[in-house]
C-alpha positions as CSV (number, residue, x, y, z in Angstrom):
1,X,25.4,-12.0,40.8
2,X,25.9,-11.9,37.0
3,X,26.5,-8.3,35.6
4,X,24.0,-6.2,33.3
5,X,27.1,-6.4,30.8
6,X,27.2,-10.1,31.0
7,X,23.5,-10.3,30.1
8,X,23.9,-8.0,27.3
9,X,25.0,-10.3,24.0
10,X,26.9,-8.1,20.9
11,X,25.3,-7.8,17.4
12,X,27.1,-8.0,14.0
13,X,30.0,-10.3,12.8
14,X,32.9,-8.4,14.0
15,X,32.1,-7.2,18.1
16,X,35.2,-5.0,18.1
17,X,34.2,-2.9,15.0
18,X,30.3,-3.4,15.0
19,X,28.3,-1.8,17.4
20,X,27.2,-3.2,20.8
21,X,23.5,-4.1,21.5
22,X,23.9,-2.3,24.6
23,X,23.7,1.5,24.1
24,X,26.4,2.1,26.4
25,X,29.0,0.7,24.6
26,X,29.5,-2.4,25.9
27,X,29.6,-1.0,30.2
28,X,26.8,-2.4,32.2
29,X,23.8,0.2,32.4
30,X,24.9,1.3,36.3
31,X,28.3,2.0,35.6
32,X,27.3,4.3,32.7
33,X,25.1,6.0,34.3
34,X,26.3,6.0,37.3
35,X,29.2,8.1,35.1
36,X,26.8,10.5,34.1
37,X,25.3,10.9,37.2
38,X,28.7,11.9,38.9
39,X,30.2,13.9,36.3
40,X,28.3,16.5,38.2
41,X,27.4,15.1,41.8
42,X,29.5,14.0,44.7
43,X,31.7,10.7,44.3
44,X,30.2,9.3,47.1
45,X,26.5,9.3,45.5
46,X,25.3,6.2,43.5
47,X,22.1,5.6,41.2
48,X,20.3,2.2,41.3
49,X,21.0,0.1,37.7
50,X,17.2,-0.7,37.8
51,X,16.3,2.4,37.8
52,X,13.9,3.9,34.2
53,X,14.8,7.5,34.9
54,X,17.5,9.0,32.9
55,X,19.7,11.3,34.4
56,X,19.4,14.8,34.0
57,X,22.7,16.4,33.8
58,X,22.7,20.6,34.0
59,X,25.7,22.2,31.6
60,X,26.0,25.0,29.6
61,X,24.2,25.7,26.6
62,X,25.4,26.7,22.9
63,X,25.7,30.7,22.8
64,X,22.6,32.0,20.7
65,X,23.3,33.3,17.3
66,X,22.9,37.1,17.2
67,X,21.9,39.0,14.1
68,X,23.3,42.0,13.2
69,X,22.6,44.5,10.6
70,X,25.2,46.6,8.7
71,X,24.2,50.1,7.6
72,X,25.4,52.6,5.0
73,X,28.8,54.5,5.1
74,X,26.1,58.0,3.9
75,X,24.3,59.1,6.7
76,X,21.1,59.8,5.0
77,X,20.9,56.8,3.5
78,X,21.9,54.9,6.6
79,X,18.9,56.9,8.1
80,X,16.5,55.6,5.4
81,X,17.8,51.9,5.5
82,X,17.3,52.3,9.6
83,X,13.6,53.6,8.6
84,X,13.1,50.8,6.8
85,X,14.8,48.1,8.8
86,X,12.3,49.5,11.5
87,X,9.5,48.8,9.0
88,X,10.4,45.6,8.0
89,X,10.9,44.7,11.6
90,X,7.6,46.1,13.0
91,X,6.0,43.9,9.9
92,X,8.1,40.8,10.9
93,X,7.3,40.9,14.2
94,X,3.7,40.9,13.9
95,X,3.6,38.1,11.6
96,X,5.5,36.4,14.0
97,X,3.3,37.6,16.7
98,X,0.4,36.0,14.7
99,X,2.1,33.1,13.7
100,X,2.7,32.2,17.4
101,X,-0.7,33.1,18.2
102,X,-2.5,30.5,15.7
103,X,-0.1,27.7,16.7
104,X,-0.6,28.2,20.4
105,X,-4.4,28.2,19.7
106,X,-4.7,24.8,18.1
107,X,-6.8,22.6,20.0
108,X,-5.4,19.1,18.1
109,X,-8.3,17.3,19.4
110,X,-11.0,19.8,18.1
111,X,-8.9,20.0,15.2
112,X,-9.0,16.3,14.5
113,X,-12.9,16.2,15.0
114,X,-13.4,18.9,12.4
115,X,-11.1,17.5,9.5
116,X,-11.2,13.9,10.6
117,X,-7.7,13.7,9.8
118,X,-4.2,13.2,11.9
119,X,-1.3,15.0,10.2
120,X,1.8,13.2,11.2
121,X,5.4,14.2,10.3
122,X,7.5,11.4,8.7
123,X,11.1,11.6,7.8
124,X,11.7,9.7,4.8
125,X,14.9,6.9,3.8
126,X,15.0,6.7,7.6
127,X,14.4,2.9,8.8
128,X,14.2,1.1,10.5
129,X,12.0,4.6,11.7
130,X,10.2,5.7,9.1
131,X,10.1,5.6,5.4
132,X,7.9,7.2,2.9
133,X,6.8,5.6,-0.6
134,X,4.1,6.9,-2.9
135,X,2.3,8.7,0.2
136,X,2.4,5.2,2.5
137,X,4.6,5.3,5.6
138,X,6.5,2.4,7.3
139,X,8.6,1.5,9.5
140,X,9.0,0.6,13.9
141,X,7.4,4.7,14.8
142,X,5.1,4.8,12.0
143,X,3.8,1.0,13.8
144,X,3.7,3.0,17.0
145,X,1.9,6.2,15.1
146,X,-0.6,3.9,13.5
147,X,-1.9,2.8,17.5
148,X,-2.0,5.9,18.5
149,X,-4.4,6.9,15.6
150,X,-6.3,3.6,16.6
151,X,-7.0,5.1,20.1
152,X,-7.8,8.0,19.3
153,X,-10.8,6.7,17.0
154,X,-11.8,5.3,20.2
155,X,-11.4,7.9,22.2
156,X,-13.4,10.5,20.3
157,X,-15.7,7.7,19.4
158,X,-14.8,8.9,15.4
159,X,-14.1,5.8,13.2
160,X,-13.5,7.9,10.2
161,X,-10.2,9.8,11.3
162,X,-7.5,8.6,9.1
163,X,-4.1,9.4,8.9
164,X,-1.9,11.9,6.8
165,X,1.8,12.1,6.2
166,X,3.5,14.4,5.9
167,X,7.3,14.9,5.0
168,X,9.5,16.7,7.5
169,X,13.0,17.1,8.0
170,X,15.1,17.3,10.9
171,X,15.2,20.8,10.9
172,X,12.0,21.4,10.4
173,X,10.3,19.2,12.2
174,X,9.9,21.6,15.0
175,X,8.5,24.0,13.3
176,X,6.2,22.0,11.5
177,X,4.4,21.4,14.5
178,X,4.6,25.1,16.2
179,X,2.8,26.1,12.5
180,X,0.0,23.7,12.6
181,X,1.6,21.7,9.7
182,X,1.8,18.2,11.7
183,X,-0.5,17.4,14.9
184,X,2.3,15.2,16.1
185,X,5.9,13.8,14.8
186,X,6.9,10.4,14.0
187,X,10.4,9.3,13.5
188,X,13.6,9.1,15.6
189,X,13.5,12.2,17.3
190,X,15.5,12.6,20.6
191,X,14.0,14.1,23.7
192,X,15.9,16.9,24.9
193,X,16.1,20.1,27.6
194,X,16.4,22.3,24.6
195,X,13.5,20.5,22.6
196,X,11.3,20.9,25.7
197,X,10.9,24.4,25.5
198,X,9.1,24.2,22.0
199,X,7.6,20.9,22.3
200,X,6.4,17.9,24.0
201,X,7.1,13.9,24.3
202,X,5.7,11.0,24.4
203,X,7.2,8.1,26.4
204,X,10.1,6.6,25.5
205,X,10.1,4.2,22.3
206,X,13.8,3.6,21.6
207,X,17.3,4.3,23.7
208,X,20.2,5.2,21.8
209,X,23.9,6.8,22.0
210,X,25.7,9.3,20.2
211,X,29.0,7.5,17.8
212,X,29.7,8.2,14.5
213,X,31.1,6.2,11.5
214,X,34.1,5.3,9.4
215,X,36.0,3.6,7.5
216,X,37.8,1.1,9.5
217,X,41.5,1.3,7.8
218,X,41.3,5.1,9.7
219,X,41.6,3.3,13.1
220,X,39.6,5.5,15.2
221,X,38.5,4.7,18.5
222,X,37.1,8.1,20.1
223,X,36.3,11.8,19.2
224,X,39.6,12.5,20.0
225,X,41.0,10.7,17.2
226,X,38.5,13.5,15.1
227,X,41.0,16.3,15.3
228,X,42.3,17.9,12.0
229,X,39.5,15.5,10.3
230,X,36.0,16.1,8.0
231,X,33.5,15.3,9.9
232,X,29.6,15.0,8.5
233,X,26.1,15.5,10.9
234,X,23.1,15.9,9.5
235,X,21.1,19.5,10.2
236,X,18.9,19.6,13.3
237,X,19.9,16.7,15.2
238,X,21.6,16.2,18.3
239,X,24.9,15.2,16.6
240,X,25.3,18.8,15.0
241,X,25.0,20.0,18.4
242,X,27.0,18.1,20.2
243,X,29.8,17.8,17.9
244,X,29.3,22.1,17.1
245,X,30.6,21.8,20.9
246,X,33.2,19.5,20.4
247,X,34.7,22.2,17.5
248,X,34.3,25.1,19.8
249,X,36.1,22.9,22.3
250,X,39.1,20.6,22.1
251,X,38.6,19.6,18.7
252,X,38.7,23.0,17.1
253,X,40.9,22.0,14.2
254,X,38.1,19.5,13.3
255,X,36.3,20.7,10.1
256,X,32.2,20.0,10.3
257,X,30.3,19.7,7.2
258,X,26.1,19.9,7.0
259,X,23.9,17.3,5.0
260,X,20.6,17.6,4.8
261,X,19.9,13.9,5.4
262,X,21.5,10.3,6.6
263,X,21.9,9.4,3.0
264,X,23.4,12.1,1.9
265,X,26.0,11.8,4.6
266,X,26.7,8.3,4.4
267,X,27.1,9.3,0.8
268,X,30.0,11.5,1.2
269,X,31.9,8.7,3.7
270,X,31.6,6.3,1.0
271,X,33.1,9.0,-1.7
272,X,36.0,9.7,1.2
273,X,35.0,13.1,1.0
274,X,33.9,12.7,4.9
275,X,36.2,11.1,7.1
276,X,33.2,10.2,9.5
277,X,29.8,11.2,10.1
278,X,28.1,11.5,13.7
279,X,24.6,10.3,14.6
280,X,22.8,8.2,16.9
281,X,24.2,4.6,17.1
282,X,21.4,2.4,15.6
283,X,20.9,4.5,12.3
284,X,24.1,4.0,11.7
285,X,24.6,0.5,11.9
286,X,21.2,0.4,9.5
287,X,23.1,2.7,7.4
288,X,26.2,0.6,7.7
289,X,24.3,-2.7,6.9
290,X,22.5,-0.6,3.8
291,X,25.9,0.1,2.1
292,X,26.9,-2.2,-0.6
293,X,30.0,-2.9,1.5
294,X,29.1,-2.9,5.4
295,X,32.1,-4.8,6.2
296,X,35.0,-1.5,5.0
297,X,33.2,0.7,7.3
298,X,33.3,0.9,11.7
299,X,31.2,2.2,14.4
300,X,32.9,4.1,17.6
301,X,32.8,1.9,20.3
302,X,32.4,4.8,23.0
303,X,28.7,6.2,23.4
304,X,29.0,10.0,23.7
305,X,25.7,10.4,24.9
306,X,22.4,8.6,26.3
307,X,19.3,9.4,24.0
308,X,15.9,8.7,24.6
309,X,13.6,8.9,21.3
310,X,9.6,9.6,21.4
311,X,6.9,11.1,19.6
312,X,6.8,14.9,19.4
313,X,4.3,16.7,20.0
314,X,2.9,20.9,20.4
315,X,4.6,22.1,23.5
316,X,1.4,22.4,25.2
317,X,-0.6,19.4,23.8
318,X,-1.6,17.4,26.7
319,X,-4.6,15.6,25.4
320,X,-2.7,13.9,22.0
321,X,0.0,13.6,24.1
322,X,-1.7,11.7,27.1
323,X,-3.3,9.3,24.3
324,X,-0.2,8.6,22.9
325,X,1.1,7.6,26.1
326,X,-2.1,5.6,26.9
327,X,-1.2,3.7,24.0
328,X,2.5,3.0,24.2
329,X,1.8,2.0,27.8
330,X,-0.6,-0.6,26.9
331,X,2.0,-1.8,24.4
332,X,4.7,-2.2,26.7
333,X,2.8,-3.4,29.9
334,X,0.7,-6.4,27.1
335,X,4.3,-7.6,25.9
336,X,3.3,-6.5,21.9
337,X,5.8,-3.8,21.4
338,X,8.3,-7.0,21.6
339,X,6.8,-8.4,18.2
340,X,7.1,-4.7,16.7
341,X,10.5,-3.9,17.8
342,X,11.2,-7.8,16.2
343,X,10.2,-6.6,13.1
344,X,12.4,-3.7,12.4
345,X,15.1,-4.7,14.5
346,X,15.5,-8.6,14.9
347,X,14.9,-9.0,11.1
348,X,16.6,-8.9,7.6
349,X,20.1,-7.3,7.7
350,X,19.6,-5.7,10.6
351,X,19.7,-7.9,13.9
352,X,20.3,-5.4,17.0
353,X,19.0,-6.9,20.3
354,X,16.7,-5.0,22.5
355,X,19.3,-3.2,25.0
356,X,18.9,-3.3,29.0
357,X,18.2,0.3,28.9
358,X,14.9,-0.2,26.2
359,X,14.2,-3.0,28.5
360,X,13.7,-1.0,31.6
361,X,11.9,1.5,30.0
362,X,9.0,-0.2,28.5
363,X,8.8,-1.2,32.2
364,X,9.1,1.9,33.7
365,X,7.8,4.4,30.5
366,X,9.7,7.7,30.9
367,X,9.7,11.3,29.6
368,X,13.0,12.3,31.1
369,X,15.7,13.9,28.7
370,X,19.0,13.3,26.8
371,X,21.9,13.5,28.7
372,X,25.6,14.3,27.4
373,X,28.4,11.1,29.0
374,X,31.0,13.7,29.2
375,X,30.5,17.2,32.0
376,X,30.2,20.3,30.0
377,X,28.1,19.1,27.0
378,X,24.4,19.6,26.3
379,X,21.8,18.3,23.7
């Protein structure tokens, strides 16, 4: 019987220094999960390779942040500054109260009837996702974005709703939606526990793994080689969070720096001012084949992580969400998500095979979370 691994062909020039098509790094899709899976069940459990759900491994979470406020050395004025900090507080809160109020009361669809429009977030400079130029979107999830819209004409029987971008970051993007800014989020955001408590997601549209990049005179081959180093993520995504845990962990001597976008990270490696930046595996290979000199820079070869992307949604948005899933279904189960995945993937500089994982997916759609490779971390 021939392995998932032997299946699975490798992309790019160089297979030791380019990344794998397969997510995992090269290991068939059982053995990889199968490690995930037992990093916090008995040895003598197993996992079927076939199967489309993602394992959902339970470890702790990032402590909160907690706020503190410093008062006066004089007592009186430490009494007014208390006054007021209970003031400002009491105002604070209500707003919040009332912010949290008119985002839980949005009905999208009713909303969508009224203004005959579908605000969708877009992250721009980030293909093969999403891209925005002069108020036009492209890219493989604005493709996937544009079908949902389609059905949704049909289903409301509404011809006339067209679509709005609108730009969001990854750290906003979440509260973009919560606000009422966007009805729903297109891009390459990763389904996670922690994400599930303020929002929603759509099936699965892409797989991909936690690595991050570098020059490959460095020689590094695994986080562990990150120790003492600069290391770049980009605000709001799973890589700041999972790497925030490598710092508080056994990489503590590792200096983390915040960008506020790929580009600007992928900036700072090519200055050397970085000596690697962490993000999901396939925007950096597009990042790596973008850069005027692909060949001078590596990708780890070690996925730290297995990350299912999807369109976001308001936490408790079931009827855009149920469309959307209605409409990536029908994609995968006709065959034509394999001529849109083509297009951004299999095409130009970039050439990245669809992986096992992606594969058995579209077969089986999913909404089941991100899951750390290595027991203790969480996304």
């Amino acid at each position: 019987m021939v392995s998932n691994h032997a299946k699975l062909k490798k992309i790019g020039p160089d297979l030791k220094n380019g990344p794998p098509d397969d997510v995992l790094g090269g290991d068939s899709v059982e053995s990889c999960v199968n490690r995930a899976w037992q990093a916090r069940r008995p040895s003598d459990l197993t996992i079927q390779a076939n199967s489309s759900t993602f394992v959902s491994v339970q470890s702790m979470e990032l402590n909160p942040w907690i706020i503190g406020m410093k008062t006066a050395s004089n007592n009186g004025l430490s009494v007014a500054r208390s006054g007021c900090s209970k003031l400002l507080i009491a105002i604070a809160s209500v707003c919040l109260m009332s912010s949290m109020a008119f985002a839980q009361s949005i009905d999208t669809l009713e909303k969508i009837r009224k203004t005959r429009v579908l605000a969708v977030g877009i992250r721009d400079n980030n293909l093969p996702f999403t891209t925005l130029s002069q108020g036009m979107a492209t890219g493989y999830s604005v493709e996937l974005c544009n079908k949902v819209l389609e059905q949704t004409r049909k289903d409301l029987k509404l011809p006339d709703i067209r679509i709005q971008y609108v730009p969001v970051t990854a750290a906003n993007r979440i509260s973009k939606l919560k606000d009422g800014s966007i009805d729903m989020e297109c891009g390459q955001t990763v389904n996670t526990k922690s994400r599930q408590a303020e929002a929603s997601f759509s099936y699965a549209h892409f797989v991909a793994g936690e690595r991050f990049i570098f020059r490959k005179e460095s020689g590094f081959q695994s986080h562990e080689n990150l120790a003492g180093k600069t290391v770049g993520v980009v605000k709001g995504t799973t890589a700041e969070k999972l790497f925030a845990q490598l710092k508080s962990g056994p990489l503590s001597s590792m200096n983390l720096v915040l960008f506020n976008d790929n580009q600007e990270a992928m900036k700072a490696l090519e200055a050397g001012s970085i000596a690697a930046f962490g993000q999901v595996d396939i925007a950096l290979e597009s990042l790596r084949m973008q850069s005027s000199k692909p060949e001078q820079f590596a990708i780890s070869p070690k996925a730290m992580s297995i990350e299912p992307m999807a369109l976001m949604f308001r936490k408790d948005d079931a009827a855009l969400r149920a469309i959307a899933d209605k409409t990536l279904a029908g994609l995968y189960s006709s065959g034509e998500i394999m001529g849109i995945y083509d297009r951004w993937f299999n095409s130009g500089m970039l050439q990245v095979g669809m992986s096992q994982m992606l594969r058995e997916c579209l077969k089986r759609p999913s909404r089941d979370a991100a899951v750390a490779l290595d027991m203790g971390y969480s996304l």
